[in-house]
C-alpha positions in Angstrom: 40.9 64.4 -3.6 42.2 66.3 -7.1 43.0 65.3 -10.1 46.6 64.9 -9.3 46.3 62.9 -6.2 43.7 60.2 -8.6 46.6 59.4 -10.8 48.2 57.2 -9.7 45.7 55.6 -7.6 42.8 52.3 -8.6 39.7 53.2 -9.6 37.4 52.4 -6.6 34.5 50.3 -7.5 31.0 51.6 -7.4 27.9 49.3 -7.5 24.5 50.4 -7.9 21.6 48.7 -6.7 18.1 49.5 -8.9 18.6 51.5 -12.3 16.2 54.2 -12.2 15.7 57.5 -12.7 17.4 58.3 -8.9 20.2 56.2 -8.5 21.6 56.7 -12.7 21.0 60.5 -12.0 23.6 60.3 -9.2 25.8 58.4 -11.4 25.3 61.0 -14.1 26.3 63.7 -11.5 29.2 61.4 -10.3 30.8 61.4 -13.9 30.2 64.7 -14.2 32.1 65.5 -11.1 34.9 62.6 -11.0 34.1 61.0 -14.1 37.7 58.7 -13.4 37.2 58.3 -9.7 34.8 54.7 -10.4 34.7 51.3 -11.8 30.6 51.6 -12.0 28.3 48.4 -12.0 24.8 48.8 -11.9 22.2 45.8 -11.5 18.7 46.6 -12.7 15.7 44.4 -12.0 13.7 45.3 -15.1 15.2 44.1 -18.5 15.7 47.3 -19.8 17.8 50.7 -19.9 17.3 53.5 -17.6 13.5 55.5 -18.3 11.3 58.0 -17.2 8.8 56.6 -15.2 6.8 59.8 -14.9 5.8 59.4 -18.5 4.7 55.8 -18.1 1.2 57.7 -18.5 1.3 59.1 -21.8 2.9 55.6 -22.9 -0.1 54.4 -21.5 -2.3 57.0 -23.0 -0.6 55.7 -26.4 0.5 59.1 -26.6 4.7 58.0 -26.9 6.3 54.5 -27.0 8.5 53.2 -24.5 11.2 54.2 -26.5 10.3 58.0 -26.1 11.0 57.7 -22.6 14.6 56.1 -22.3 16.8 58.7 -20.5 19.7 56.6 -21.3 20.5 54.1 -23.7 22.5 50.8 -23.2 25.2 52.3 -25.3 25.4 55.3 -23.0 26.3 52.7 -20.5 28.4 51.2 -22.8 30.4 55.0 -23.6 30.6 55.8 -20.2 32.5 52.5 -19.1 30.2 51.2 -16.7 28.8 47.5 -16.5 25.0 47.1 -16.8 23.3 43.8 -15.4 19.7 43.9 -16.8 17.3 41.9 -15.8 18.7 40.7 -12.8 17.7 40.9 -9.6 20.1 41.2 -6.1 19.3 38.7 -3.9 22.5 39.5 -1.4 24.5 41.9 -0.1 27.7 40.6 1.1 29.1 43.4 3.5 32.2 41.1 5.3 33.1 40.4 1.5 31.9 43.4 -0.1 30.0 41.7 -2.9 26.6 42.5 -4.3 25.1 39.0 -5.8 22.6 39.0 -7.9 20.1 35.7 -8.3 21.5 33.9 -11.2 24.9 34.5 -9.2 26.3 37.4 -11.0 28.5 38.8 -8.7 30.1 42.1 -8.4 32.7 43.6 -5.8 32.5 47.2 -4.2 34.6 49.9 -2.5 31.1 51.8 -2.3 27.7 50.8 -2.9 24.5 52.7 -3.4 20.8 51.1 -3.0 18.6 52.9 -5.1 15.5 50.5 -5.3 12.8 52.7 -5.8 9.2 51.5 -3.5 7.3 48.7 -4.3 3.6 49.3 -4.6 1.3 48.6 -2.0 -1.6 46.3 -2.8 -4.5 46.8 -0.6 -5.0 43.3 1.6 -8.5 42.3 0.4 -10.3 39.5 -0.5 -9.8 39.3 -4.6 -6.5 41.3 -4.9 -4.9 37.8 -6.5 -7.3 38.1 -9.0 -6.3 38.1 -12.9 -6.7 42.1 -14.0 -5.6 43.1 -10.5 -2.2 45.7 -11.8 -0.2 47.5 -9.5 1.5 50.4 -11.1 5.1 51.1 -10.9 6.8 50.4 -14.2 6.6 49.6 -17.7 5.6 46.2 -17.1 2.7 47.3 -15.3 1.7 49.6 -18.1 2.0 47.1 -20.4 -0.1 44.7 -18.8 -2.2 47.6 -18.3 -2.6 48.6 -22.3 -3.5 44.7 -22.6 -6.0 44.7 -20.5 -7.6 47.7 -22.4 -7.9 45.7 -25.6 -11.0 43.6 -24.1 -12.3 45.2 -20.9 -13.9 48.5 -21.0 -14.2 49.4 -17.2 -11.4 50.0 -14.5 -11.8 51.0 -10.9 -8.5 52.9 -10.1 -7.3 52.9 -6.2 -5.2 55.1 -4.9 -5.2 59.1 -6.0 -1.7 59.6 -6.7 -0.1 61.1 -9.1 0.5 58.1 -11.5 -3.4 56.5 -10.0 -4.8 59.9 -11.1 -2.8 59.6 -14.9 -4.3 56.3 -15.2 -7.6 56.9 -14.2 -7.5 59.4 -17.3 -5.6 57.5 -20.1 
């Protein structure tokens, strides 16, 4: 469609689902592209703006602040017309009525909806893994909860040799 056959026409309305680095890239590129062809929602789990989570380990490392790594502030969001739902976590996906709901009942509608959820780290089903001190890593949280833990233990057994199990091991 070009920019003479949009005029004219409603905005369709976009949701996204998770507010990382994968799903606000595509929205980037989408307002780059079409930036008049969406109405954009996006529902984020984490109370905070869009960041780079492959610098969660110098944050970590106390080597930048969470601030360092924002890639885009909630008055991006804000400039770029779209509606940011922090903090709050889809629980349903409506597909006869096209609505994303979220758990304290925020609702939005959609023309076109993208998931962009990220993974969910895998915990290792062994006897202890409840245990206080027991962090996945994934997100700021995480790190956070992380850097805390630091201030009074002095040991860490690190599982998994990823890229981000590797970065902590070292910071």
């Amino acid at each position: 469609m070009n920019m003479a056959e949009l005029q004219g026409k409603t905005r369709q309305k976009l949701v996204v689902v998770g507010n990382g680095m994968a799903g606000i890239r595509t929205v980037e590129e989408l307002l780059g592209l079409a930036p008049d062809l969406y109405d954009i929602t996006v529902f984020g789990a984490e109370p905070h703006p869009n960041y780079n989570r492959i610098l969660l380990s110098p944050v970590l490392a106390g080597e930048q602040d969470f601030k360092d790594i924002i890639l885009n502030s909630v008055e991006w969001y804000a400039e770029h017309g779209i509606t940011l739902h922090m903090g709050k976590n889809v629980a349903t996906i409506d597909r006869v009525r096209r609505k994303v709901i979220a758990e304290d009942g925020t609702e939005a509608a959609y023309d076109r909806l993208l998931l962009a959820t990220g993974s969910t780290p895998f915990i290792l089903p062994v006897p202890g893994k409840e245990l206080d001190g027991v962090i996945s890593y994934r997100d700021i949280r995480d790190t956070e909860l992380m850097m805390e833990a630091a201030k009074t233990k002095r040991q860490a057994v690190v599982i998994g040799g990823g890229l981000l199990g590797l970065e902590a091991a070292t910071a």
